[in-house]
C-alpha positions as CSV (number, residue, x, y, z in Angstrom):
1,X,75.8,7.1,25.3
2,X,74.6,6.2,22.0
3,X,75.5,8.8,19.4
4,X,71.7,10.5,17.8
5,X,74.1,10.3,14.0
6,X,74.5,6.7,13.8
7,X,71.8,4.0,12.8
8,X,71.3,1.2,16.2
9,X,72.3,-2.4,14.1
10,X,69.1,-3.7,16.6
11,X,66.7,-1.6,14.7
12,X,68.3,-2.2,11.3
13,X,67.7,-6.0,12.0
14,X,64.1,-5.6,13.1
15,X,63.5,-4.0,9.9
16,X,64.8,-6.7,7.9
17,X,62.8,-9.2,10.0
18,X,59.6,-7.5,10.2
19,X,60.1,-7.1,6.1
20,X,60.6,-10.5,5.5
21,X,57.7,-11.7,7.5
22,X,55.1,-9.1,6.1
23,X,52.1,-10.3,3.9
24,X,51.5,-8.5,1.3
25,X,48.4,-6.3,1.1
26,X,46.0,-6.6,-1.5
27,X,43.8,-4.1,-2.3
28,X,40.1,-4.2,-4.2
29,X,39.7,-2.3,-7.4
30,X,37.4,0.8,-6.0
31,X,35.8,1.1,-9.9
32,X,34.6,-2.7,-10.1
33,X,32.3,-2.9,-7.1
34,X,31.5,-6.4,-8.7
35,X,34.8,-7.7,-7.3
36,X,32.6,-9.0,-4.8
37,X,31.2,-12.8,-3.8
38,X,28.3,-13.6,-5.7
39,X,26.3,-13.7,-2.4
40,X,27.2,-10.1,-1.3
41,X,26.4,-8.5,-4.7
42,X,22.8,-10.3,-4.2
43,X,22.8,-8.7,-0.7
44,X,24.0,-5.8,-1.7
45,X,22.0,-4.9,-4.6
46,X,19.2,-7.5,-5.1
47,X,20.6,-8.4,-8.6
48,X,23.5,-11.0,-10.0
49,X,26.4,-9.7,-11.1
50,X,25.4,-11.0,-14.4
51,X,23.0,-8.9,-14.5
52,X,24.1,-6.1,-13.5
53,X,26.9,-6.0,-16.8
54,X,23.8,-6.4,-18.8
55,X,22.3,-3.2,-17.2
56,X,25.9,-1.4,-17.8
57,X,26.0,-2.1,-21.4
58,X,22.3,-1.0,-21.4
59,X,22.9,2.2,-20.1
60,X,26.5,3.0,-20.7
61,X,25.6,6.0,-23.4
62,X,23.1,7.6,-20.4
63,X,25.7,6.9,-17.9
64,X,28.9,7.5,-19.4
65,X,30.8,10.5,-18.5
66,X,32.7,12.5,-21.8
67,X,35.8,13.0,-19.8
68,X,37.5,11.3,-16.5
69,X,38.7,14.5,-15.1
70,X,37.7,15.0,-11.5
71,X,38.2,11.2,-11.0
72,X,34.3,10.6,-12.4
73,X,32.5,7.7,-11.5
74,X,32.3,5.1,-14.0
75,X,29.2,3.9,-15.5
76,X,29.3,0.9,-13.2
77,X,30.2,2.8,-10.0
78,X,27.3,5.0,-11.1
79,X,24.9,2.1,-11.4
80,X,25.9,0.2,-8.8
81,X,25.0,3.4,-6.5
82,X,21.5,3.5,-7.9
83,X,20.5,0.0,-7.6
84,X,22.1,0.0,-4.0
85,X,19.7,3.1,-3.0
86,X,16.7,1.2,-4.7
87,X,17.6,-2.4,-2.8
88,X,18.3,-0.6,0.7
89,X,16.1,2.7,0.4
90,X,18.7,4.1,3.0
91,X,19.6,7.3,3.5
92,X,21.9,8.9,1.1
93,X,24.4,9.4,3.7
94,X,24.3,6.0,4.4
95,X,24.6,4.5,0.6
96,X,27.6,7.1,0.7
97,X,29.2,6.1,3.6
98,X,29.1,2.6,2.2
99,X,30.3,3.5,-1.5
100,X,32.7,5.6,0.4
101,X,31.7,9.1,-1.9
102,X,29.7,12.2,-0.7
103,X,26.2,12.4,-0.6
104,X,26.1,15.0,-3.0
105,X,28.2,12.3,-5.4
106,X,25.8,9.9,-4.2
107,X,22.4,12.2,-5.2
108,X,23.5,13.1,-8.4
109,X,24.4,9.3,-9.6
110,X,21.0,8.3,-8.5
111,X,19.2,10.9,-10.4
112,X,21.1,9.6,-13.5
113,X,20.3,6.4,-13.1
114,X,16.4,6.9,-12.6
115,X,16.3,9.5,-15.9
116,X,18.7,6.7,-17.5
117,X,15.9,3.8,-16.8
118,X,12.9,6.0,-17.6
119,X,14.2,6.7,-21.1
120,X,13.9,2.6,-21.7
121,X,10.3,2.7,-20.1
122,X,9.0,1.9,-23.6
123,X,11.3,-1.1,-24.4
124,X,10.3,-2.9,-21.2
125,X,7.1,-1.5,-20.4
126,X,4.6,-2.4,-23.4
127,X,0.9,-3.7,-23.7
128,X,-0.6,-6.2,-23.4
129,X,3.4,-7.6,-23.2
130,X,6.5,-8.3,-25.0
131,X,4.7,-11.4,-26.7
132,X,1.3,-11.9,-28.6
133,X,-1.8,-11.0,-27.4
134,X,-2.9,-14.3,-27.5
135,X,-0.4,-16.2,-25.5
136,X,-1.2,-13.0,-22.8
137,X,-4.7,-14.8,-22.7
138,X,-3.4,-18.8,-22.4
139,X,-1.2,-17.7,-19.6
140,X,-4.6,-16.5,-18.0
141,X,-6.7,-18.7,-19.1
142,X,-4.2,-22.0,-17.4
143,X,-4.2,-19.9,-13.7
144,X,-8.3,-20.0,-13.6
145,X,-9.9,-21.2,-17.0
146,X,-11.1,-17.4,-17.4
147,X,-10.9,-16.4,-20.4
148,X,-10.2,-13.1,-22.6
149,X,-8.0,-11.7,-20.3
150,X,-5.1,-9.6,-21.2
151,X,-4.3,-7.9,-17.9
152,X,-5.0,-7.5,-14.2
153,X,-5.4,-3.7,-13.2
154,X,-4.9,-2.6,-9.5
155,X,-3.2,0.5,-7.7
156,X,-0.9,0.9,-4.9
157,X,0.1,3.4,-2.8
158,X,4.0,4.1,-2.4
159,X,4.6,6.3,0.8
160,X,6.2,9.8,0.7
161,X,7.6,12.5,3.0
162,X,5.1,15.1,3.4
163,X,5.1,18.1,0.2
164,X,5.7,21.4,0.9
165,X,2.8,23.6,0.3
166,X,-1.1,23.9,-0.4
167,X,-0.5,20.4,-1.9
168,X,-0.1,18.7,0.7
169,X,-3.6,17.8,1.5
170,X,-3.6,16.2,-1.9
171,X,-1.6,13.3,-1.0
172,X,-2.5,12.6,2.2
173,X,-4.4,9.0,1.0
174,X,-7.3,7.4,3.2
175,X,-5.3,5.7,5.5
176,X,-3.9,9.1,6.8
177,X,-0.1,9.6,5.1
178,X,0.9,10.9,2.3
179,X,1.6,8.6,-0.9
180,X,1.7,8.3,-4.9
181,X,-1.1,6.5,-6.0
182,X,0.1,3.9,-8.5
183,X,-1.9,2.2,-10.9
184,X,-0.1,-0.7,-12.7
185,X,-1.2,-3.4,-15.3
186,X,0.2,-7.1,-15.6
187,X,0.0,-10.4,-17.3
188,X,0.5,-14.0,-15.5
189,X,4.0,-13.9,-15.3
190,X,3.5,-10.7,-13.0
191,X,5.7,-8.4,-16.0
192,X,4.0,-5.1,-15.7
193,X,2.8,-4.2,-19.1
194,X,1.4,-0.5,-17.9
195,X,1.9,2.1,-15.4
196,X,0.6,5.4,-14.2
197,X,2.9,6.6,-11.6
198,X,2.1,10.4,-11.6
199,X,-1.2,10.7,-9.1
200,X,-1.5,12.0,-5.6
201,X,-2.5,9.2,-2.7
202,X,-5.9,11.3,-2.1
203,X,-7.2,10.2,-5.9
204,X,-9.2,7.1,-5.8
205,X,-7.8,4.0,-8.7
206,X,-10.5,4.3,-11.0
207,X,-10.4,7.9,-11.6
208,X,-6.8,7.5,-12.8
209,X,-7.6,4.4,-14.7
210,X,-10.7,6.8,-16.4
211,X,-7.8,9.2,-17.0
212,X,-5.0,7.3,-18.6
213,X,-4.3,6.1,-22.1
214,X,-5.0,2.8,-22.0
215,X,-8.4,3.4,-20.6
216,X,-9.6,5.4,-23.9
217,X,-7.6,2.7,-26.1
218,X,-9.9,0.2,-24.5
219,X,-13.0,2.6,-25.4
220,X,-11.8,3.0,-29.2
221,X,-11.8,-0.7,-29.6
222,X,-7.8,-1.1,-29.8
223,X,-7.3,-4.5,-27.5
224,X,-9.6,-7.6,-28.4
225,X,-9.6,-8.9,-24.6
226,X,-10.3,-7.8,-21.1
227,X,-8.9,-6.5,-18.0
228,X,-9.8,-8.0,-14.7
229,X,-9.8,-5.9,-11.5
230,X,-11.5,-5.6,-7.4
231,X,-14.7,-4.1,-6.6
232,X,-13.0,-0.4,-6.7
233,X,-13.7,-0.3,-10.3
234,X,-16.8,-0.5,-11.8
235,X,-18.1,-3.6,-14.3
236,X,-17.0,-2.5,-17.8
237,X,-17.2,-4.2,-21.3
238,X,-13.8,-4.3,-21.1
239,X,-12.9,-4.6,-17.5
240,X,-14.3,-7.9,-15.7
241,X,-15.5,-7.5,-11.3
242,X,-16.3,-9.7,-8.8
243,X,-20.1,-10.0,-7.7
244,X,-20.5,-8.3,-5.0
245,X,-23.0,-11.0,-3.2
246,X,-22.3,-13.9,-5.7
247,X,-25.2,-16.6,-5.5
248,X,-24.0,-20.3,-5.5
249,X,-23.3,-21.4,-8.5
250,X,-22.1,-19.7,-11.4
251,X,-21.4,-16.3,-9.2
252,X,-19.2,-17.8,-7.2
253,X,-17.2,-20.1,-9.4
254,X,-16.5,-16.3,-11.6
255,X,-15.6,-14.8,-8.3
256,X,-13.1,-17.7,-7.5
257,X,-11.4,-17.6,-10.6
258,X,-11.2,-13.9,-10.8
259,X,-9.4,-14.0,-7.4
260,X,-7.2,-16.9,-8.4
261,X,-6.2,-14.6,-11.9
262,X,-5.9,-11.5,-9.6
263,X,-3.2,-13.0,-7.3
264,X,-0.8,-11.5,-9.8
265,X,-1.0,-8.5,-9.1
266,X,-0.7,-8.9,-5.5
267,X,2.5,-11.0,-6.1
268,X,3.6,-8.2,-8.3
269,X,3.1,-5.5,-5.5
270,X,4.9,-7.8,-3.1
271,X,7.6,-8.7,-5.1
272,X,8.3,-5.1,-5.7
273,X,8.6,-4.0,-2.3
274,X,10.6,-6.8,-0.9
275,X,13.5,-6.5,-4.2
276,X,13.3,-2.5,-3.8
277,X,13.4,-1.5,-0.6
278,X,13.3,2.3,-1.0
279,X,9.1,1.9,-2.1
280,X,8.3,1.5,1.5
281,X,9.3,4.9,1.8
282,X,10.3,7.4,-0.4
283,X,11.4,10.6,1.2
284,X,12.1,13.0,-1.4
285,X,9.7,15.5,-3.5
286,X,6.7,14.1,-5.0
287,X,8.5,14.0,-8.8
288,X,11.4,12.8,-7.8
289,X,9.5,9.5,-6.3
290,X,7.5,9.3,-9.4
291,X,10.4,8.8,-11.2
292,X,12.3,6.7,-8.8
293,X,9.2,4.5,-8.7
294,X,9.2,4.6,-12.8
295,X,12.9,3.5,-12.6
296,X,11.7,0.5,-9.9
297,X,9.3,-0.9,-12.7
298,X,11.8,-1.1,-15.6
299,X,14.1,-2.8,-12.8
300,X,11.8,-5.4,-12.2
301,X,10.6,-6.3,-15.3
302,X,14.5,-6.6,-16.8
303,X,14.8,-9.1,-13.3
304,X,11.6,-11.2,-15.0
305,X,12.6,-11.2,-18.0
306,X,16.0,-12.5,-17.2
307,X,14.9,-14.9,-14.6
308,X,16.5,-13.4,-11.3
309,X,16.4,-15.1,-8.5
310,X,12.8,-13.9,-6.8
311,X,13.2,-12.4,-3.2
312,X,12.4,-14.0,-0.2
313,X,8.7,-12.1,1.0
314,X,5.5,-13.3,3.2
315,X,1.9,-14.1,1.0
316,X,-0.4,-11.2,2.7
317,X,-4.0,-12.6,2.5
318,X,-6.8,-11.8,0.4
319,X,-8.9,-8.8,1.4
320,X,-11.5,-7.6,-0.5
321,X,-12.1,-4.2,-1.0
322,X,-15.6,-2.5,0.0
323,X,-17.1,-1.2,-3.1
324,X,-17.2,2.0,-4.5
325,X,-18.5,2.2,-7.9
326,X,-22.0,0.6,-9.5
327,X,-21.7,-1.7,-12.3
328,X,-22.6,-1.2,-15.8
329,X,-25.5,-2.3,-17.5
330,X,-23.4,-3.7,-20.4
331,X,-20.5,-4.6,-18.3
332,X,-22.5,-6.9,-16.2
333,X,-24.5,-8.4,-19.5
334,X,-20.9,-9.8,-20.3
335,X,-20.0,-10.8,-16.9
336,X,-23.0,-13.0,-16.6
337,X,-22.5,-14.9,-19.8
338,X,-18.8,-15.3,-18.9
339,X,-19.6,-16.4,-15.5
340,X,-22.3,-19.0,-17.2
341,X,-20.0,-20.6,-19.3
342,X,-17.2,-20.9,-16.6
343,X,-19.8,-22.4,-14.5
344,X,-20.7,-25.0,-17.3
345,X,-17.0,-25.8,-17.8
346,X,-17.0,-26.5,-14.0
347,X,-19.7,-28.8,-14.1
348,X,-18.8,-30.5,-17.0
349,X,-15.3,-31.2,-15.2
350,X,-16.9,-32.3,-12.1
């Protein structure tokens, strides 16, 4: 009988075997979650790695914790949470379990990083864009030969869990769920140059484009061009329709071009929800998606202007809306004469 006080010499040489023959473990760095492939990063969070530093640095002093006691997340574990939340649109649990932190952790590093983006609204977010108002209106006038135009205005609705309240009625939109109406302005290069993401899914687009800044800038004379939008806004000086039963000719060669030059806006819409995943559904309060969606728009106009690598989406065809504004007087005296000379122009080609 073996004595219990005396180490076996068989298990002694198992040990040395079994050490010698052991690889040795190597562990990833749990604050750099870009020590990652290049592929899963893009997977992962719909932005290079490249990128993603640049976004750091951006927001390092709205990020940055004043003390690492707790173990606090650093500003790229912080980030890196946000822009997986805004890729996926996952639960919370779920972006948790996969950052392997508490949703509690999880919801409070989101929130920082949508107030963190919305501070730099203005430095990304300008119009009629980041370059002159002229070379807004050549990259307008090469998609369709229309000229004057400095934007194309449109709204979308972004889908939200149901308010609590007597407000809920308010966002129930007319397709029957309940939604932020979002109005946003872009050039050619689908950068969004304005955006009105505060408005309930039961207020029509050009209410909220009669109620926002830009509108009464465009009234006072401040922008020497035009928008161009559907037949859910009204024919303004300033802000160019399609006829609504264009005659051959002139009428339709406007209409043709004007849906050529408003494909951007569509792509824009498109792009956005196949990059950020969480704006086909949003389910937290109605501010808190307002700002996520604000955060969503900064995102994607730093991916433009930086020349990320465009998702992967399907082109949804053209629809036109039913109408449900009349035209001005003075609005369609401008159309016309645009419409004639675009018509010319054709001819003249032809």
């Amino acid at each position: 009988m073996a004595c219990p006080f005396l180490r076996d010499p068989i298990d002694i040489g198992a040990q040395v075997v079994r050490k010698t023959i052991r690889t040795k473990r190597l562990f990833k760095d749990r604050q750099n979650p870009l020590s990652f492939s290049e592929e899963y990063i893009n997977e992962r969070y719909h932005f290079s790695s490249h990128c993603i530093v640049f976004l750091a640095d951006l927001l390092t002093p709205s990020l940055s914790n004043d003390t690492l006691r707790s173990c606090a997340l650093t500003v790229m574990q912080t980030l890196c949470i946000g822009l997986h939340f805004f890729a996926c649109g996952e639960y919370m649990h779920a972006v948790g379990d996969a950052e392997n932190l508490s949703v509690s952790t999880v919801c409070r590093a989101i929130r920082r990083v949508c107030i963190a983006l919305t501070r730099i609204l203005p430095d990304f977010v300008k119009f009629p864009g980041h370059c002159s108002q002229q070379e807004v209106k050549d990259g307008f006038y090469r998609i369709a030969g229309l000229p004057n135009v400095i934007g194309v205005v449109d709204s979308t609705h972004i889908s939200i869990k149901a308010p609590s309240g007597p407000e809920v009625s308010d966002y129930t939109n007319q397709r029957s769920f309940h939604s932020i109406n979002v109005q946003m302005v872009c050039d050619s290069q689908c950068l969004i140059t304005n955006i009105e993401a505060k408005w309930p899914g039961s207020v029509n687009d050009f209410h909220i484009l009669q109620k926002s800044v830009l509108y009464h800038q465009f009234q006072q004379g401040c922008f020497d061009g035009q928008l161009v939008a559907d037949n859910e806004y009204p024919c303004l000086p300033f802000l160019m329709t399609p006829y609504l039963n264009p005659k051959p000719g002139a009428e339709s060669c406007f209409n043709e071009a004007l849906y050529e030059t408003r494909a951007c806006i569509k792509t824009t819409f498109t792009t956005l929800r196949s990059r950020f995943g969480c704006l086909k559904g949003l389910r937290v309060s109605p501010q808190r998606a307002c700002d996520i969606i604000v955060a969503c728009m900064v995102l994607h106009n730093v991916a433009i202007i930086r020349k990320e690598a465009p998702p992967c989406f399907s082109w949804m065809p053209r629809k036109n809306p039913e109408p449900v504004h009349c035209d001005y007087q003075d609005g369609t005296a401008i159309r016309d004469s645009i419409a004639a000379q675009l018509f010319l122009s054709c001819s003249q080609v032809l």
